[in-house]
C-alpha positions as CSV (number, residue, x, y, z in Angstrom):
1,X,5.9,-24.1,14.2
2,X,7.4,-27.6,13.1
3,X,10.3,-28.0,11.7
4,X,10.4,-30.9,8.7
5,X,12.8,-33.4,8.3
6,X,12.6,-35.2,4.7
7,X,15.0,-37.6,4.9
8,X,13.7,-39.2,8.5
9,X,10.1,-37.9,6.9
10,X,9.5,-36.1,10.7
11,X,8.3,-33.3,12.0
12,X,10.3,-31.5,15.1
13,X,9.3,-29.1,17.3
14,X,11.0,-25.7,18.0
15,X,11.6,-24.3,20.9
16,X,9.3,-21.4,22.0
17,X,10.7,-18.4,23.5
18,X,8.9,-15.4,25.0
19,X,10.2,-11.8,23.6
20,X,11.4,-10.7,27.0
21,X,13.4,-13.8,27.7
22,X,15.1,-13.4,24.5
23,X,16.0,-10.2,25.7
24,X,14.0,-8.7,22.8
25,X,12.8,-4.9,23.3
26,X,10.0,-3.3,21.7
27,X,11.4,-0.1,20.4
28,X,15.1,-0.6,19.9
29,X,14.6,-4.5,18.6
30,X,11.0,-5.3,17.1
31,X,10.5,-2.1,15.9
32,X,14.1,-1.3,14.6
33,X,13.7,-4.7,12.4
34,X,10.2,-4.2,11.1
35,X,11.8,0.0,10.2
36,X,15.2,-2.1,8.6
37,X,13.3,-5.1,6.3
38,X,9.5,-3.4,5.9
39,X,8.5,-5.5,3.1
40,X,8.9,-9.2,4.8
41,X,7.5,-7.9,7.6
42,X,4.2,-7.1,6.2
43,X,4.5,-9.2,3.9
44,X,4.2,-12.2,7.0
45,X,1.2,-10.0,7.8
46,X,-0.4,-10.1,4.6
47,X,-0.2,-6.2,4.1
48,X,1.5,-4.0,1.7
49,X,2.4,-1.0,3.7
50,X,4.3,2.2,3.8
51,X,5.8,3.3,6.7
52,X,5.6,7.0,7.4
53,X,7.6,7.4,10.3
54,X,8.1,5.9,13.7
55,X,7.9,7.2,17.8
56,X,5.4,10.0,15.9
57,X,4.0,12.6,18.5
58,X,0.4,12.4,16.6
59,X,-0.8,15.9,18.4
60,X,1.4,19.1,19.6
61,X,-1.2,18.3,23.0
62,X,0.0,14.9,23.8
63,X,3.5,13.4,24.4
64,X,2.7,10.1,23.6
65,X,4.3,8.4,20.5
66,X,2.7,6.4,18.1
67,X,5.3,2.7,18.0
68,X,4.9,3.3,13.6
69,X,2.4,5.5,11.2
70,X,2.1,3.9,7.8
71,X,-0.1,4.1,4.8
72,X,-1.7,1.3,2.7
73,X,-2.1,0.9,-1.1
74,X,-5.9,2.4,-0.8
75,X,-4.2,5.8,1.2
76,X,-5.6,5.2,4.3
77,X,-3.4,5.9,8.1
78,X,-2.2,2.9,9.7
79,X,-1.8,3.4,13.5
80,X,0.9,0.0,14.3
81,X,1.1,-0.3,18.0
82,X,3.2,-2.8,19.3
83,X,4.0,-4.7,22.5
84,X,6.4,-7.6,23.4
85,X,3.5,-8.9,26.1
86,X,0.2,-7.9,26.4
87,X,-1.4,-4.5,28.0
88,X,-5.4,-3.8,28.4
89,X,-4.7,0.1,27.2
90,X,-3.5,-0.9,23.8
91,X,-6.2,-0.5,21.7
92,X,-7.4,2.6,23.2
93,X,-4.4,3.9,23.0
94,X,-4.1,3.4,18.7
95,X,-7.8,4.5,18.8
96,X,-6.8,8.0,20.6
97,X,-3.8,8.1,18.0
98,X,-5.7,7.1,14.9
99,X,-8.4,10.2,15.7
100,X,-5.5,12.9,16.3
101,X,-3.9,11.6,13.0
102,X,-7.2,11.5,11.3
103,X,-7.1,15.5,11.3
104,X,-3.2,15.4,9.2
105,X,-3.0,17.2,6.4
106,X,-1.2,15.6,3.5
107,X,2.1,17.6,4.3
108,X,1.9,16.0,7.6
109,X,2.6,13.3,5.6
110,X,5.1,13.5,3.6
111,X,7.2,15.9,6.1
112,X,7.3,12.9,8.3
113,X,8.4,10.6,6.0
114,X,10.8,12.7,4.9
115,X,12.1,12.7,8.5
116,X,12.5,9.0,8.2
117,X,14.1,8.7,4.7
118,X,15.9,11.9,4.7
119,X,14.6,12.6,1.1
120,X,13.3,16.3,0.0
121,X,9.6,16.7,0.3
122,X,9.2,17.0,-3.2
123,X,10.7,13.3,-3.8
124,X,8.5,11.9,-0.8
125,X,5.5,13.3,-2.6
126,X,5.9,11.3,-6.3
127,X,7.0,8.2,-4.3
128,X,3.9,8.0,-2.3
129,X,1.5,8.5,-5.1
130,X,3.3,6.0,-7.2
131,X,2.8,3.7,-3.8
132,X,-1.0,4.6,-3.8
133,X,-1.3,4.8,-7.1
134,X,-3.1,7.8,-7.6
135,X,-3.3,11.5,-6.6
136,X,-2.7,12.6,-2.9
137,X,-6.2,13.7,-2.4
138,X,-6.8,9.7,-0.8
139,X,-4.6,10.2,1.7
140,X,-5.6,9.7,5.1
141,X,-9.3,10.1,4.1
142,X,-9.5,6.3,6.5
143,X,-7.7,5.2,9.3
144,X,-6.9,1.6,10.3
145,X,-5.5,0.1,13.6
146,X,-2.9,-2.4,13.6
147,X,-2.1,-3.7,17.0
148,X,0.8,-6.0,17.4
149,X,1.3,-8.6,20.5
150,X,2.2,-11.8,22.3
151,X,-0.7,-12.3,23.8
152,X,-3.9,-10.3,23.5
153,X,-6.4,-9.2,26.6
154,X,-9.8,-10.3,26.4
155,X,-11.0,-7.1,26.7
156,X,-8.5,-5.9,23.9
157,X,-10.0,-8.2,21.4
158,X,-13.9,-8.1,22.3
159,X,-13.6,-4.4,22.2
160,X,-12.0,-5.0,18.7
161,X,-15.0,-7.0,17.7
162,X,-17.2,-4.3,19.0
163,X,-15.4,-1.7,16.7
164,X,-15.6,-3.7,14.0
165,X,-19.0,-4.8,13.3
166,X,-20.9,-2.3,15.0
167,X,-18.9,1.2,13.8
168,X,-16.6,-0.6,10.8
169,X,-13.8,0.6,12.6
170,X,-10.6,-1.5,10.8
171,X,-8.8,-3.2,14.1
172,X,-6.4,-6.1,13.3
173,X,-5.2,-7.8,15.6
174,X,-1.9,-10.0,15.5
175,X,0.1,-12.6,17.5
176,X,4.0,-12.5,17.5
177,X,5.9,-15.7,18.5
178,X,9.3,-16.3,18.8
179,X,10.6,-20.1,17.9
180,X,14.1,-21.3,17.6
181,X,16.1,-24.5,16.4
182,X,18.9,-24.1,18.6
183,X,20.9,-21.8,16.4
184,X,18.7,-19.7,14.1
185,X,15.6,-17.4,15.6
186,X,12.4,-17.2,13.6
187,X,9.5,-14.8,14.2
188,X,5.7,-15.7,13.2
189,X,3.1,-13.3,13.0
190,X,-0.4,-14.3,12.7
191,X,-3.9,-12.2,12.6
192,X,-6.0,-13.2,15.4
193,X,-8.8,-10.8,14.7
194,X,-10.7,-10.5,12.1
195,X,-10.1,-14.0,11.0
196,X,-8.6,-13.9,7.6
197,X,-11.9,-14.9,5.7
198,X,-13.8,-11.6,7.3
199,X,-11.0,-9.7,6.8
200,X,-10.9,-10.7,3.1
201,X,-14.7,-9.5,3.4
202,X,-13.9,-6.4,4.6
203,X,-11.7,-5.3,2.6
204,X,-13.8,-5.9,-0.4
205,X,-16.6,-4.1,0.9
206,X,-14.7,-1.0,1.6
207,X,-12.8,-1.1,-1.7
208,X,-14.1,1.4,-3.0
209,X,-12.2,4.9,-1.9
210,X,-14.1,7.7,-0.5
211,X,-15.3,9.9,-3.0
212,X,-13.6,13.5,-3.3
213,X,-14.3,17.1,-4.2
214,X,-12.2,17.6,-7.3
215,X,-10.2,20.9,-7.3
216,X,-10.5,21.3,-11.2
217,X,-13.8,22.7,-13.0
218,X,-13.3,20.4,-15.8
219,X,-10.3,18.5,-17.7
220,X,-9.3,21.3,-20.0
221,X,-8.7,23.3,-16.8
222,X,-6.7,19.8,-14.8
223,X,-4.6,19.6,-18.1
224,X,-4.1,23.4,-18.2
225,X,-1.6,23.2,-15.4
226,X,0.9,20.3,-16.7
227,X,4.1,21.3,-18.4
228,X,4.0,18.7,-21.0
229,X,2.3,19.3,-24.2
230,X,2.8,16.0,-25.2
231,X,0.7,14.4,-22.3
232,X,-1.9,17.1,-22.6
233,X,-1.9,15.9,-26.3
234,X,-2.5,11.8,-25.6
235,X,-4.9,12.7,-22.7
236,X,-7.2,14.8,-24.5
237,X,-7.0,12.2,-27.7
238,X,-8.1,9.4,-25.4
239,X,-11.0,11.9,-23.3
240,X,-12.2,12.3,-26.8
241,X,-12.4,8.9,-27.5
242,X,-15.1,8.2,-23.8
243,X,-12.3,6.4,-21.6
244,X,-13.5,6.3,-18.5
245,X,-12.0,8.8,-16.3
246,X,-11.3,10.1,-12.7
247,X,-11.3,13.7,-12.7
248,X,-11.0,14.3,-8.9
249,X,-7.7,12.4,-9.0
250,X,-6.7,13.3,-12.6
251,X,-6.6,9.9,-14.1
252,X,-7.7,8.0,-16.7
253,X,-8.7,3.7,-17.9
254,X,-7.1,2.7,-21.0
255,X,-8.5,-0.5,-22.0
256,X,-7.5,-3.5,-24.4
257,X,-9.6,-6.2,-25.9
258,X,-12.3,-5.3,-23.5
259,X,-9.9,-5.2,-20.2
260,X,-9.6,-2.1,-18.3
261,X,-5.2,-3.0,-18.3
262,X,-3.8,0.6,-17.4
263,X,-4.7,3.1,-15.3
264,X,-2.9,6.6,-16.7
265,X,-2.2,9.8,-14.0
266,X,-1.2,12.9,-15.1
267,X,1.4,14.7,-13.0
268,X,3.1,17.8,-13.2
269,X,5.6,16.8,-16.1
270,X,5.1,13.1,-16.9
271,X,2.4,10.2,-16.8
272,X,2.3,7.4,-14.5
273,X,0.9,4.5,-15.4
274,X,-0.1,1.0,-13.9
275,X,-0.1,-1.7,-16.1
276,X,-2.5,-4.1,-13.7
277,X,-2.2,-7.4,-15.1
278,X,0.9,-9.4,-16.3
279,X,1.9,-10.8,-19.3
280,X,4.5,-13.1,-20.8
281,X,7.8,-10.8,-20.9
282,X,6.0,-7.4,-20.2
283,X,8.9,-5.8,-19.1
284,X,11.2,-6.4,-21.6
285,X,8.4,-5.8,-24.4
286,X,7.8,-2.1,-23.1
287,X,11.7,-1.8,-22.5
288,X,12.3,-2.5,-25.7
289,X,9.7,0.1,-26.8
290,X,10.7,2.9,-24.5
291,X,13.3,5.7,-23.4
292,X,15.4,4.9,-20.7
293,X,12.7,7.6,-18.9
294,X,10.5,5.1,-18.5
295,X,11.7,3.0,-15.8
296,X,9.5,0.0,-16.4
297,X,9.6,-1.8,-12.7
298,X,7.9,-4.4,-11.2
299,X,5.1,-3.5,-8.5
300,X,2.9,-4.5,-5.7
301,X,4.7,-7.7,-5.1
302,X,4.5,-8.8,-8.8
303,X,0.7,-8.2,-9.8
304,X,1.3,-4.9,-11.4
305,X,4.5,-2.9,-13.9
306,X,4.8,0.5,-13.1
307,X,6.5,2.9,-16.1
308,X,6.4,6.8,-16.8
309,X,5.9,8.5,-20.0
310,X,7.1,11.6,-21.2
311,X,8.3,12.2,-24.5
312,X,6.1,12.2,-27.5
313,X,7.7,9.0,-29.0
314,X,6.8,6.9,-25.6
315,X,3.2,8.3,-25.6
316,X,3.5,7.0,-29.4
317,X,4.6,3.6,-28.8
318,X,2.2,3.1,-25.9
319,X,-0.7,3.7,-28.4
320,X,0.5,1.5,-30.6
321,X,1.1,-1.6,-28.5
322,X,-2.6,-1.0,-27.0
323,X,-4.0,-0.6,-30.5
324,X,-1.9,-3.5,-32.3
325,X,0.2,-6.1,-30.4
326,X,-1.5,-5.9,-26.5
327,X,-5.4,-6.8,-28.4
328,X,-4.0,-10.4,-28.7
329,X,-2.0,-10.9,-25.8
330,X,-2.9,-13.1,-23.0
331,X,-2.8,-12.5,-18.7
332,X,-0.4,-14.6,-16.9
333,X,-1.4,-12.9,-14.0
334,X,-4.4,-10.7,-13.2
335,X,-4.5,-8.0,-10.6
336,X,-7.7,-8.2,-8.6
337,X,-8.2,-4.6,-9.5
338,X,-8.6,-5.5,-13.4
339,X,-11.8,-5.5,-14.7
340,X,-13.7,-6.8,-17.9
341,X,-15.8,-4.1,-19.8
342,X,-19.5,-6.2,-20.5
């Protein structure tokens, strides 16, 4: 890392520092920092993560701890294994942890996330499906491994490969440094293996999630169990009109001018939807349009808006916008999710 100096146009080295040198310890430093500020530190990883809990026994059998259990956007387990050097056992260890928490239930979940947050089950539960976007049933059906280093062993990383292309196994592997400029540290973290090209690959290729057993005969017996008559009303209106729908995970694709823009889940006594794609003053437009109930926020880093609906006036004014105003609008910013009906 090179620090730049505009005014003597220069570029200036930092000073490199191993972890344990800076007196930097796994558990009650690294690990307390990536708990504390989450977001930038997956965000240097290029992930979007949940974190489910940390020092996790994954198996009454074992008393080993896994460093930090999160989930990804697509549901799958993320086994995060960290270490301030390097050690030959670290993959094999996240492997042996990412089978044990491969047979969690969802409960396992959302109890241990609860342990972390200190929120009631119940409140875990709607913030991970507004996190994943969709109904529990995803959750956990993959497992990734995350391993976090200085320095990586050879046989770490060619057993990586190995995993990788011959058994799709997901193993990332990523390099910490520590650089400072005399008064302020800064911490770099950069994906060794895959490189970032195949890992872009990857992902593509296994975008789409498993499929699941729905636990509903048909959508008149899904609908059956919500509390809101209102909802039940809009989603059997727009089932009558061919959306395309998710029955499994109780969903369905609203689309505008040809754009499949908002992806609707029913819950127990309101909608959630993703708005996936941006456009000029989208909060404010549906602000304007809704009950405080809403809560129109800002998602995925940007690329999405996130609201609720509820009342029989917001389900209303939603069906307006996407019937009048929203056919003429134009992206600012498309999610790569969005897709164009031929």
């Amino acid at each position: 890392m090179l620090r730049i100096d505009r005014k003597a146009r220069i570029l200036q080295a930092l000073t490199q520092r191993s972890l344990p040198d800076a007196g930097l310890l796994e558990r009650s430093d690294l690990q307390a920092m990536i708990k504390a500020s989450p977001d930038a530190f997956f965000a240097e990883l290029g992930e979007h993560l949940l974190i489910v809990g940390d020092e996790i026994r994954p198996d009454d059998f074992v008393d080993d701890r896994i460093d930090l259990l999160a989930i990804d956007e697509r549901g799958a387990a993320v086994v995060i294994e960290l270490k301030r050097g390097s050690h030959k056992l670290q993959l094999l260890q996240a492997v042996a942890y990412a089978g044990m928490v491969a047979k969690w239930d969802k409960l396992r979940f959302l109890s241990e996330r609860s342990r972390l947050t200190g929120k009631p089950v119940e409140v875990i539960e709607d913030e991970v499906e507004e996190f994943i976007g969709g109904d529990l049933a995803i959750l956990n059906q993959t497992q990734r491994i995350c391993l976090l280093a200085e320095n990586f062993e050879y046989e770490v990383l060619v057993a990586a490969e190995w995993l990788n292309e011959r058994y799709s196994v997901d193993v990332r592997c990523s390099r910490l440094s520590l650089s400072s400029d005399g008064t302020t540290e800064f911490l770099a973290c950069t994906v060794i293996f895959p490189p970032p090209e195949i890992t872009e690959h990857a992902v593509r290729r296994g975008s789409l999630r498993p499929t699941t057993v729905s636990r509903w005969n048909s959508w008149d017996e899904a609908l059956g169990e919500l509390g809101n008559p209102a909802m039940v009303e809009y989603f059997q209106r727009q089932l009558e009109a061919g959306v395309v729908n998710n029955l499994s995970r109780r969903f369905i694709t609203v689309s505008v001018a040809g754009r499949r823009w908002f992806r609707i889940s029913a819950r127990k006594r309101r909608a959630y939807v993703w708005q996936m794609g941006r456009f000029q003053n989208d909060r404010k437009f549906w602000k304007d349009r809704f009950s405080n109930e809403a809560d129109v926020t800002e998602m995925a880093e940007g690329r999405r808006l996130r609201f609720y609906l509820a009342s029989e006036l917001d389900f209303k004014r939603f069906e307006e916008a996407c019937k009048g105003e929203l056919s003429s609008v134009a992206l600012l910013q498309a999610d790569e999710h969005l897709e164009d009906e031929s």
